[in-house]
N, C-alpha and C positions, 0 to 999 in steps of 0.2 A: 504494500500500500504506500502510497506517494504521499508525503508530508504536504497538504495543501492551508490555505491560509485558515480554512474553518478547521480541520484538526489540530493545528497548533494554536487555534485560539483555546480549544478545549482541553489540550494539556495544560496552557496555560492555567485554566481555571482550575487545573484539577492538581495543579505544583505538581507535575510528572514531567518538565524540563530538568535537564540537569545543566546544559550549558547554551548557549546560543551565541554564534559568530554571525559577521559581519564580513563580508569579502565586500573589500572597493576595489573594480575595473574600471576600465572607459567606457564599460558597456553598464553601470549601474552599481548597485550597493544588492548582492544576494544573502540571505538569510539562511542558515546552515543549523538546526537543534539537535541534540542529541537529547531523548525522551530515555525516561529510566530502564534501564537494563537492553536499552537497544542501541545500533552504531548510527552516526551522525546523518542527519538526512537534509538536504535542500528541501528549501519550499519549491514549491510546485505552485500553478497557476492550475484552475479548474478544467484547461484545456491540455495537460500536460508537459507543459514548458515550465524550465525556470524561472520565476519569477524573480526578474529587476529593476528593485525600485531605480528609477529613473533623479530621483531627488534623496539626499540623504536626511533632509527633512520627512519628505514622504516615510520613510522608512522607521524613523526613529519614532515619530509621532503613530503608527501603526504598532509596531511592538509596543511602546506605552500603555496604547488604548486597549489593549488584551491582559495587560497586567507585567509584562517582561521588562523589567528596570535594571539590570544589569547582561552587560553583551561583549564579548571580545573582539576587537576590530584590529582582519589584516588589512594593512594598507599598500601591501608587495608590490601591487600591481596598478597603483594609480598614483600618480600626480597633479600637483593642484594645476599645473600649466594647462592640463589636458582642456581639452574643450568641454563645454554642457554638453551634456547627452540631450535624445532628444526627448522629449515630453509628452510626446501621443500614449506613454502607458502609465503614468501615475494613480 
């Protein structure tokens, strides 16, 4: 089963996260949980794609609003030089 944004709202609710990262690209900010006693899983979009938030606002104020107040963020792979991404998926 594919970690989508309603399942990890309901772990959320249910404190069955144990970790949640943050990947920044040029292609967005993806969202990565590891739920108790399973291994780490991307969100998923309800159409089966990775979901990337487009804004790292977008994204922070979404895990918030489910309850997720602490997050590990890599930044490997983006720079601030980069361009905006574009915004048709927020």
């Amino acid at each position: 089963m594919k970690l989508t944004q309603k399942s990890l709202a309901q772990a959320a609710a249910t404190q069955s996260i144990e970790q949640t990262d943050i990947h920044a690209t040029a292609d967005g900010f993806t969202v990565t949980a590891r739920l108790r006693r399973q291994k780490p899983e991307k969100l998923y979009t309800d159409r089966g794609e990775v979901r990337a938030f487009k804004s790292w606002n977008t994204c922070m104020r979404y895990l918030r609003s489910i309850g997720i107040t602490c997050v590990t963020v890599d930044m490997t792979d983006w720079e601030p030089e980069m361009p905006s991404v574009r915004k048709h998926e927020e």
